[in-house]
C-alpha positions in Angstrom: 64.9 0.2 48.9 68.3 0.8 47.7 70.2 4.6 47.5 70.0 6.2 44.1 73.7 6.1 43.1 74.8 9.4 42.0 78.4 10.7 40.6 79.4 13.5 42.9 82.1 15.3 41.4 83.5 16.7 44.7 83.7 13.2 46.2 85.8 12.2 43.0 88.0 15.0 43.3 88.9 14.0 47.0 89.2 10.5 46.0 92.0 11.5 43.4 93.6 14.3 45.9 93.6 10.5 48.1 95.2 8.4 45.5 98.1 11.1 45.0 99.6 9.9 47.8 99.5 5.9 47.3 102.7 4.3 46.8 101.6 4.2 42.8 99.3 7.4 42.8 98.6 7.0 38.2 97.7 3.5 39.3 95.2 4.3 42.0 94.2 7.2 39.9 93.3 4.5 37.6 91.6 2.3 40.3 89.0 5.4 41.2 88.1 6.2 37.2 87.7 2.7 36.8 84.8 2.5 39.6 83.2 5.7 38.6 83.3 4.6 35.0 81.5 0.9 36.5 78.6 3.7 36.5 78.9 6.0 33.0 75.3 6.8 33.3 75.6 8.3 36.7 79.0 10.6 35.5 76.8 11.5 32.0 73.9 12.0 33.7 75.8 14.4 36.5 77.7 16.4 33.7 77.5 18.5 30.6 78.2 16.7 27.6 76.4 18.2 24.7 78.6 21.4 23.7 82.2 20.1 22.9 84.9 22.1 25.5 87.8 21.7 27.6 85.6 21.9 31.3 88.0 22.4 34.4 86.6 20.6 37.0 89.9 21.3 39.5 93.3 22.5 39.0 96.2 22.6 41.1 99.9 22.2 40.2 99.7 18.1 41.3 96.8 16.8 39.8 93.9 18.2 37.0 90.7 16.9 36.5 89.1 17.9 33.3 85.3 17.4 31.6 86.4 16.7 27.9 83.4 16.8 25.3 84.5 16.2 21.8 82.0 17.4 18.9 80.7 15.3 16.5 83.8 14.2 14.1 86.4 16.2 15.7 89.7 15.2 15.6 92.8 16.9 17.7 96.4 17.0 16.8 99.0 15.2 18.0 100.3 16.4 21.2 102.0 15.4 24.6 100.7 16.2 28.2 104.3 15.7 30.0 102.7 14.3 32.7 100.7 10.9 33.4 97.3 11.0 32.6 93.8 8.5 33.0 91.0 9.1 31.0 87.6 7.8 31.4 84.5 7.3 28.8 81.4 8.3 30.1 79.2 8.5 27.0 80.5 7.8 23.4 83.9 6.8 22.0 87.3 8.4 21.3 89.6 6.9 19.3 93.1 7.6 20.4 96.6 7.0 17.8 99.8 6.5 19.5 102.9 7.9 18.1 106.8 7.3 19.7 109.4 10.5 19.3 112.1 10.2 16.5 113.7 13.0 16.4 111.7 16.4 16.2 109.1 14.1 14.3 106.7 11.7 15.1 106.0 8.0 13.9 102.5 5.6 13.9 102.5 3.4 17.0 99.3 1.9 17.3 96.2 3.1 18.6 93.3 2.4 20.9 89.4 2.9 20.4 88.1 3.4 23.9 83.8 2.9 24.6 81.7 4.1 27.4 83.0 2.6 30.4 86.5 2.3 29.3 89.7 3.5 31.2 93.0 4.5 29.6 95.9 5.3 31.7 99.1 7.3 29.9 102.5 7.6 30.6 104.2 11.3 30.8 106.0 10.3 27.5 103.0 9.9 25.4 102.0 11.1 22.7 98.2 10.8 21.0 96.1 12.2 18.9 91.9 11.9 20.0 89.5 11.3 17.3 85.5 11.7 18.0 84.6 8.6 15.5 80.5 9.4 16.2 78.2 11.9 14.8 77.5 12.6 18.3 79.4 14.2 21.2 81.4 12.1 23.5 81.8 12.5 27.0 84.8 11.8 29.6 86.9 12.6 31.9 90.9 13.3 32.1 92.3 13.3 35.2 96.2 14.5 34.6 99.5 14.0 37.5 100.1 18.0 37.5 98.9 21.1 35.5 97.2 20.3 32.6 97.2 24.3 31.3 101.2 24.5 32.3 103.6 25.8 29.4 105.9 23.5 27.7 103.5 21.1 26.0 104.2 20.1 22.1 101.8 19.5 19.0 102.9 18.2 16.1 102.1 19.2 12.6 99.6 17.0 10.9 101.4 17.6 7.6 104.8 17.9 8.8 105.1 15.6 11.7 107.4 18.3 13.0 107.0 19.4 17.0 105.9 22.9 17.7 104.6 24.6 21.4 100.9 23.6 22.0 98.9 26.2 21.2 95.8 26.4 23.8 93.8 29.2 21.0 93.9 26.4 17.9 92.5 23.9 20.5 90.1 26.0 21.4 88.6 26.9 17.6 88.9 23.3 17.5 86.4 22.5 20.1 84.3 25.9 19.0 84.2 24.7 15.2 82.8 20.9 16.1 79.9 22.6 17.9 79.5 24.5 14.8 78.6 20.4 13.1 76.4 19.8 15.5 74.7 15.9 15.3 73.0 14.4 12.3 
């Protein structure tokens, strides 16, 4: 009889804390998402994913590994991490829009729809903005090459495009107000 597979979330934080120091640590970062992700239904089934938040998992200044759960329909500003980043679908989708710097502003550079079982690795240049395309909440995880809650992050303005300091508390009443939708 073969071993129930299950996602441990201690065992994946050592894994990561491991891949930090590989030659390419984003890359091997990548490689451990990747298999966990090669079982969504084990990660979904081991976490929360039915009241959107911002779940710390572990935080130290090299590497944070977060439990994102975005509500039905939400959609998040445009904003930079500073720092690599891999994400990882474990239940739903997110749709993610590139932009490239000019200036203080921000232009369209594409964009990536991302399914359970997907992995999305992101350079410490990027900027994106997460969209929630379901009437359901959507699970993954973000593992991040420092400390994700650090100051000196930017948003930009939706109706602007002009840059401003990330602001943790709109985030927040983001991720409160989609719970508010609930599903449909």
């Amino acid at each position: 009889m073969k071993g129930v597979v299950v996602f441990d979330v201690d065992e994946f934080i050592k894994d990561c804390q491991a891949a930090l120091s590989e030659n390419e640590p984003r890359r091997a970062i990548r490689e451990v998402l990747t298999r966990e992700m090669s079982n969504a239904s084990d990660v979904a089934g081991a976490l929360e994913h039915h009241h959107a938040g911002i779940i710390p998992l572990h935080r130290a200044d090299d590497l944070t590994v977060l439990n994102v759960v975005w509500g039905p329909g939400m959609q998040l500003l445009p904003h930079d991490h500073r720092m690599w980043a891999a994400i990882g679908i474990y239940a739903g989708r997110e749709r993610n829009a590139f932009f490239r710097r000019q200036d203080n502003t921000i232009v369209d550079s594409g964009g990536k729809e991302l399914h359970e079982s997907d992995v999305l690795l992101l350079g410490d240049d990027a900027v994106h903005s997460v969209t929630n395309p379901l009437r359901s909440y959507t699970g993954a995880i973000h593992v991040y090459g420092g400390d994700f809650f650090r100051d000196g992050r930017s948003q930009w303005n939706p109706s602007t495009s002009l840059e401003e300091p990330f602001d943790f508390e709109l985030v927040r009443a983001l991720f409160e107000a989609s719970n508010m939708v609930g599903t449909e």
